[in-house]
N, C-alpha and C positions, 0 to 999 in steps of 0.2 A: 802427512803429519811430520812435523821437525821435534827429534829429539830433545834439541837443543831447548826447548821449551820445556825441559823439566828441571832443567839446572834454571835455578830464580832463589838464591839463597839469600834474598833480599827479604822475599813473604816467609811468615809463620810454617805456614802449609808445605812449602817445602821440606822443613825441619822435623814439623809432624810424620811426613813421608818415611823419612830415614827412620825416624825415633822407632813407626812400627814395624819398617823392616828391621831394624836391627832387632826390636825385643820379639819377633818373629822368629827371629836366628836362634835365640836364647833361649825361646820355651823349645825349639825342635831339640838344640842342643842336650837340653838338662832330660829330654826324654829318650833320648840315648842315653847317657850317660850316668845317669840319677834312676837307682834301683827304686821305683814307685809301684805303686798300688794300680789295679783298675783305674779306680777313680781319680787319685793323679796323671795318669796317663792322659786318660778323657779329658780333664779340665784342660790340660797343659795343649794337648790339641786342639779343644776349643777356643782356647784364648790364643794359640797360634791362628788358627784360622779367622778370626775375628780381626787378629791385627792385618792378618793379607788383605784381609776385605780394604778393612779400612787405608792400607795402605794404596791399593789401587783405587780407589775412590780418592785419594789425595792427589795421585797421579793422574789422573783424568780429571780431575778440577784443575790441575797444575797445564794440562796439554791445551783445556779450552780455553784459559785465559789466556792475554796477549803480555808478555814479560813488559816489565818496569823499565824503562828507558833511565839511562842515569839523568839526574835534573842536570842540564848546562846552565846553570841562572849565572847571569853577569854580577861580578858586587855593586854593591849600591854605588853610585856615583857622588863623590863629595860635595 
């Protein structure tokens, strides 16, 4: 597998990727940090881990597709 195939910041899916790592980051964070209940704890982990999921599902659609080649088109000829 080539890494390189996960940097494609051309597709959505890419952006998606980041979005739920980053707000992955954010729920682990606020649950350190943010004096919560049981059940904020719980949720805040569950939608942490929901976003991993989905984050690596983004990335394994991102690994099997073949990256976008830039279009070379000629301009139109006058």
């Amino acid at each position: 597998m080539q890494w390189r195939r996960l940097w494609q910041p051309r597709k959505g899916l890419f952006w998606m990727m980041l979005g739920f790592n980053a707000l992955s980051s954010v729920c682990t964070w606020a649950m350190r940090a943010l004096p919560l209940n049981t059940v904020g704890l719980l949720l805040l982990a569950f939608i942490a881990l929901l976003n991993v999921g989905f984050g690596l599902l983004a990335a394994w659609q991102l690994m099997r597709d073949e990256p976008q080649a830039p279009s070379r088109e000629s301009p139109p000829a006058p």
